[in-house]
Backbone bond lengths (Angstrom), bond angles and torsions (degrees), N, CA, C in turn:
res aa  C-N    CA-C-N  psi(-1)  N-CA   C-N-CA  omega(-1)  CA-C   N-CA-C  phi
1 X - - - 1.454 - - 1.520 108.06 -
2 X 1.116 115.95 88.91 1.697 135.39 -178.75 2.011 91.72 -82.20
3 X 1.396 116.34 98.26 1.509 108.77 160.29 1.345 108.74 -142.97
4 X 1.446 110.20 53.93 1.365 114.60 174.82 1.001 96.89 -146.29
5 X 1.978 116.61 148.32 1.429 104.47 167.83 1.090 121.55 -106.05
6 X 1.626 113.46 -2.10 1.426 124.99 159.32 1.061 134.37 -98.70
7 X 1.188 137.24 146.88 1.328 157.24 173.85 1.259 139.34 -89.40
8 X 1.474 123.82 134.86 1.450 105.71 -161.73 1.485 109.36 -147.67
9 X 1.367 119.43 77.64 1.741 116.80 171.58 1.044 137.35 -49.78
10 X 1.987 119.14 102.63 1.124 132.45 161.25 1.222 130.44 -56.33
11 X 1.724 95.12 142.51 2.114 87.37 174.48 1.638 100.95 -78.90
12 X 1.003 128.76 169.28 1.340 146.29 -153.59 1.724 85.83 -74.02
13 X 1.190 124.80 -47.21 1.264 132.02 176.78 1.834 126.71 -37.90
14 X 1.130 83.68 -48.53 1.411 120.70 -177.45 1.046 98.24 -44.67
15 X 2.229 98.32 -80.84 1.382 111.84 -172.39 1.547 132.43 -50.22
16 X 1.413 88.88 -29.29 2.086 111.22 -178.17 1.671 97.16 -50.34
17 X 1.071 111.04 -39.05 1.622 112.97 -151.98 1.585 108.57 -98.44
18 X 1.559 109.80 -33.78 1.721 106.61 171.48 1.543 94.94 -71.12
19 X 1.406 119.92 -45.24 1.770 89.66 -156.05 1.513 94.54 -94.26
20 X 1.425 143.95 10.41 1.285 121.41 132.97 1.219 135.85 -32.98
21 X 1.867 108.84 -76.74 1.187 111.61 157.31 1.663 131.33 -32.75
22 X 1.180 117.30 -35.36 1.608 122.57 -175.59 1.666 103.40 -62.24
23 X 1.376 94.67 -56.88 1.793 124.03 -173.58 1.847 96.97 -40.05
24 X 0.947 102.16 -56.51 1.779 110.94 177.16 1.403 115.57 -68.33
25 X 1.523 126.49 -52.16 1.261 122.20 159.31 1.478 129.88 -42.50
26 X 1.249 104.09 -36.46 1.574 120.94 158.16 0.907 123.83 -16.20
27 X 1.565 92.51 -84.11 1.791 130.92 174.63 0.789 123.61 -37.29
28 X 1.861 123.31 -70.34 1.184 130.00 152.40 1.844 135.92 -26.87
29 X 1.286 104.44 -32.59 1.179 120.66 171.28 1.549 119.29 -66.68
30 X 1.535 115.24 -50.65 1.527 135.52 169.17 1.674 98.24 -71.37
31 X 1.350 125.74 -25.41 1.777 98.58 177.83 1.334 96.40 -72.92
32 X 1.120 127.62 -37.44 1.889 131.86 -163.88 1.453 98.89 -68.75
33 X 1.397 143.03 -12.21 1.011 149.66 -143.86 1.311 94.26 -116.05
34 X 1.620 110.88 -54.66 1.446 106.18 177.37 1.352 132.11 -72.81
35 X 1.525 85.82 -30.37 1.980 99.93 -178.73 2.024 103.47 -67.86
36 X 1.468 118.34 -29.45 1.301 113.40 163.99 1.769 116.64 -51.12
37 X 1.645 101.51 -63.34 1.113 92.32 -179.23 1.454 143.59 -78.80
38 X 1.598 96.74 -3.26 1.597 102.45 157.85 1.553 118.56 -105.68
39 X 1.310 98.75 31.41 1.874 110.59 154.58 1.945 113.87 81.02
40 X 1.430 101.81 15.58 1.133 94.22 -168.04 1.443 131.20 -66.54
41 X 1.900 126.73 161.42 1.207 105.30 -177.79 1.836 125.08 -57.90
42 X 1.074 96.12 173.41 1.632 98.07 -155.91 1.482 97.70 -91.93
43 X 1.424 116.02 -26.95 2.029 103.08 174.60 1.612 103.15 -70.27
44 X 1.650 139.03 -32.17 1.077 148.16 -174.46 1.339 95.40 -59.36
45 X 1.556 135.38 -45.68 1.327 126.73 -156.42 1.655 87.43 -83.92
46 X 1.638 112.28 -55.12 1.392 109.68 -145.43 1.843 93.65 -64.86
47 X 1.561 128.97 -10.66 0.927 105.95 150.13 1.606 160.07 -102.05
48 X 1.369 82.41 11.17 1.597 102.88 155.86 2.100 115.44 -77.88
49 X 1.193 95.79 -39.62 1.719 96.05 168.39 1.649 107.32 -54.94
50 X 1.421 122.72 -39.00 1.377 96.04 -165.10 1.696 116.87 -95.64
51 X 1.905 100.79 5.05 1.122 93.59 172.63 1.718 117.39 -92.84
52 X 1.750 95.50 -5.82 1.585 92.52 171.59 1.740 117.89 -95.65
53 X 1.180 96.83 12.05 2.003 109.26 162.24 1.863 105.69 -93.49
54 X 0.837 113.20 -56.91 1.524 121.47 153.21 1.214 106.05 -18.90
55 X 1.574 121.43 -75.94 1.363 122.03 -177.91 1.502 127.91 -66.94
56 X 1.461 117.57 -13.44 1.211 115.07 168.07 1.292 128.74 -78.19
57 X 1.914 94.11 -46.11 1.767 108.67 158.43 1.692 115.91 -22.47
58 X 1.488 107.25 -49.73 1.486 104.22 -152.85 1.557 90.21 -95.49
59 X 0.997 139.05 -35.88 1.788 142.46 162.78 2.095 95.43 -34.46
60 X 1.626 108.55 -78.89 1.139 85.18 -179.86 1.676 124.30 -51.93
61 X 1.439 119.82 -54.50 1.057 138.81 -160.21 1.991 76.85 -35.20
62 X 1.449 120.53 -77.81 1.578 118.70 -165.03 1.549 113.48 -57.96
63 X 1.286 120.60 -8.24 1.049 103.88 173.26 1.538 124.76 -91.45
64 X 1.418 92.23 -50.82 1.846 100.44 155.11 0.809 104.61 -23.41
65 X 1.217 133.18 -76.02 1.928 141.72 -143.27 1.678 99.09 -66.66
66 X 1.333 110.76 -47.51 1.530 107.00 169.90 1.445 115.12 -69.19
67 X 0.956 121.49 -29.10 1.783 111.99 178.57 1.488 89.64 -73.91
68 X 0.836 143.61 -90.14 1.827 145.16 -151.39 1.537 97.03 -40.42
69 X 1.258 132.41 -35.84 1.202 144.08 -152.51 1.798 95.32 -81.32
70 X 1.048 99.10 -43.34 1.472 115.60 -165.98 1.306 124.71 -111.49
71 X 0.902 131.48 -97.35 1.370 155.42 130.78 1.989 102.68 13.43
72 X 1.223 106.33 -99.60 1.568 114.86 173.05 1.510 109.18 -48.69
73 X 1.357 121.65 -35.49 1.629 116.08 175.39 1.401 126.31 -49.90
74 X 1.711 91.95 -56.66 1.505 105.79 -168.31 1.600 109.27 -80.67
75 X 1.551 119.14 -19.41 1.639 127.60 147.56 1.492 113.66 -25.73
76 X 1.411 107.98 -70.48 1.422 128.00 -155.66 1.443 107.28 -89.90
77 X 1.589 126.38 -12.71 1.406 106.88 138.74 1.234 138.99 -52.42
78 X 1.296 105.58 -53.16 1.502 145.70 -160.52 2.032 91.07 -68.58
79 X 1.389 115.55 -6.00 1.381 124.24 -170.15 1.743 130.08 52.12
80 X 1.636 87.72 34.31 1.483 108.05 -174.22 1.351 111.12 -88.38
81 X 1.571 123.33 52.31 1.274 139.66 -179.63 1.537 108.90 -34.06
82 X 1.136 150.48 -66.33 1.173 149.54 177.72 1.886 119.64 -32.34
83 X 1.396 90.36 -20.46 1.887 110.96 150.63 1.642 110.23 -21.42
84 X 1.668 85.49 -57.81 1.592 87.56 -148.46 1.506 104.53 -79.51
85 X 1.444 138.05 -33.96 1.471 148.28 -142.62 1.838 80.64 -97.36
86 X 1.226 123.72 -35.51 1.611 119.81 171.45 1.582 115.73 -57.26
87 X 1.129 104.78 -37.03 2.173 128.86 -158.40 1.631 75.86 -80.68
88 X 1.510 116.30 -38.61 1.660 106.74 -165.60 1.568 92.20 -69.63
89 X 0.922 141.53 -73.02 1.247 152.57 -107.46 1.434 94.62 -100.17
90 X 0.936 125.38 -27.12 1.894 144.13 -167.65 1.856 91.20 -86.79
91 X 1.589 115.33 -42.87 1.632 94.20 -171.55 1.915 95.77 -92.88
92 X 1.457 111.46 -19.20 1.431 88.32 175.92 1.403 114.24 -82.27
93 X 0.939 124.46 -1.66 1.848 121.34 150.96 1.431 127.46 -72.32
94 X 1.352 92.56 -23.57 1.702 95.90 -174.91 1.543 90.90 -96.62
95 X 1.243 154.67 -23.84 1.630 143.79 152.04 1.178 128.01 -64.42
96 X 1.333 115.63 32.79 1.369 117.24 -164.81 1.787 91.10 -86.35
């Protein structure tokens, strides 16, 4: 699934730690999957859903922090002002 037209090279570090986190979000996703299909009560599920919003929060929360860190930094040396009105537009989507 190519739906970006940009690109962005992680240090190995980086990557270790988003698709950790993913790897677990995963998981979490397939227990909710199972606990549906083996009928479970519905506050048990709805609280497994809010611990996998929890987990996304903090997925973006680290990823943000690495894009601004990186990404938007080395932009806004480089005097690629339009950085910033993007950085806007990226957290007023993510506050929706």
């Amino acid at each position: 699934m190519d739906c970006c037209t940009k690109k962005k090279e992680r240090t190995d570090e980086e990557y270790k730690k988003l698709i950790h986190r993913l790897n677990r979000i995963e998981g979490q996703v397939k227990g909710i999957k199972r606990m549906v299909e083996q009928n479970a009560y519905c506050t048990d599920i709805l609280i497994q859903v809010s611990a996998i919003n929890s987990a996304l929060n903090s997925f973006n929360k680290e990823l943000l922090a690495n894009h601004i860190k990186t990404c938007v930094a080395d932009d806004i040396r480089q005097g690629k002002d339009d950085t910033i009105d993007d950085l806007v537009k990226t957290l007023q989507r993510l506050m929706k």
